[in-house]
N, C-alpha and C positions, 0 to 999 in steps of 0.2 A: 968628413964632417957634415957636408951636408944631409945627407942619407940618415946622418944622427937628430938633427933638428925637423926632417920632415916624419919622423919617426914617433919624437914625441911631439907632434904638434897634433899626428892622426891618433896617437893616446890619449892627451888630452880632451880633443872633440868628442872621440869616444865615452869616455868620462862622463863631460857635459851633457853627452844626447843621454847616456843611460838616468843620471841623475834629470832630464827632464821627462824622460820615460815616464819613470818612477810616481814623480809629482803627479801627471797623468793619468797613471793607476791607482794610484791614493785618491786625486778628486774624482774618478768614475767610482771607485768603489763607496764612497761620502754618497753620490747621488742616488747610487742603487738601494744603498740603505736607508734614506731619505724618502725614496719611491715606496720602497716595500713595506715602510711603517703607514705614509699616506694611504696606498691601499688597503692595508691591514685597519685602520682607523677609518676610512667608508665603509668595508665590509661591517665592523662593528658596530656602525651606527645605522647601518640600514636593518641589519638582523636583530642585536640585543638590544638597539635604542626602540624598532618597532615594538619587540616582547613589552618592555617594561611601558609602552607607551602603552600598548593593549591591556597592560595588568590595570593601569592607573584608573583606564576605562571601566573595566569591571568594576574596578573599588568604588567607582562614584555611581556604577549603575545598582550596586548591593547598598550603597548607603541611601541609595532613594527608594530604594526598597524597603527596606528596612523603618527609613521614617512614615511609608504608605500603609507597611504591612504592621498590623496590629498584634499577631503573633510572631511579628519578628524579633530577630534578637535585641540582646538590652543593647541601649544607650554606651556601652563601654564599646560595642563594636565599631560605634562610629567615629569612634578618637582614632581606630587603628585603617579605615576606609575613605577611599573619596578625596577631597580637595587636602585633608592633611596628612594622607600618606603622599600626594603629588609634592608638596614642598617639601618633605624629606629626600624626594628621591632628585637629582640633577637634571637639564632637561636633555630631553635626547637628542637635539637639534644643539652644539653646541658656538 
């Protein structure tokens, strides 16, 4: 009889360890996907927040052009350039 209760006392433990195993590799796997969205969200704000930060640039340096240059385009260009195509767009720095 005893040999039966130390039997399942080492099945039960077993049980226990695996079932905290488990929990274990579920919260590393939570962190890992955690990590790799974080990186994945700098890499995109260093790259495509730069681009659109440099487009923004351009737009308000065409619409100070535009208002210098006497043959520059009409007056509709600069609805779509400069300080109000920046409030359309989010900032890149969140």
């Amino acid at each position: 009889m005893p040999v039966t209760a130390v039997t399942l006392a080492v099945v039960v433990w077993l049980v226990r360890a695996a079932r905290h195993l488990e929990a274990a590799r579920t919260a590393l796997a939570q962190q890992a996907v955690i990590g790799e969205r974080l990186r994945i969200d700098g890499e995109l704000r260093r790259t495509v927040g730069a681009a659109l930060e440099a487009i923004a640039v351009q737009g308000e340096r065409a619409n100070t052009l535009a208002d210098t240059d006497p043959k520059g385009p009409p007056g509709s260009w600069r609805r779509w350039s400069g300080r109000r195509a920046r409030r359309w767009l989010p900032p890149a720095s969140w």
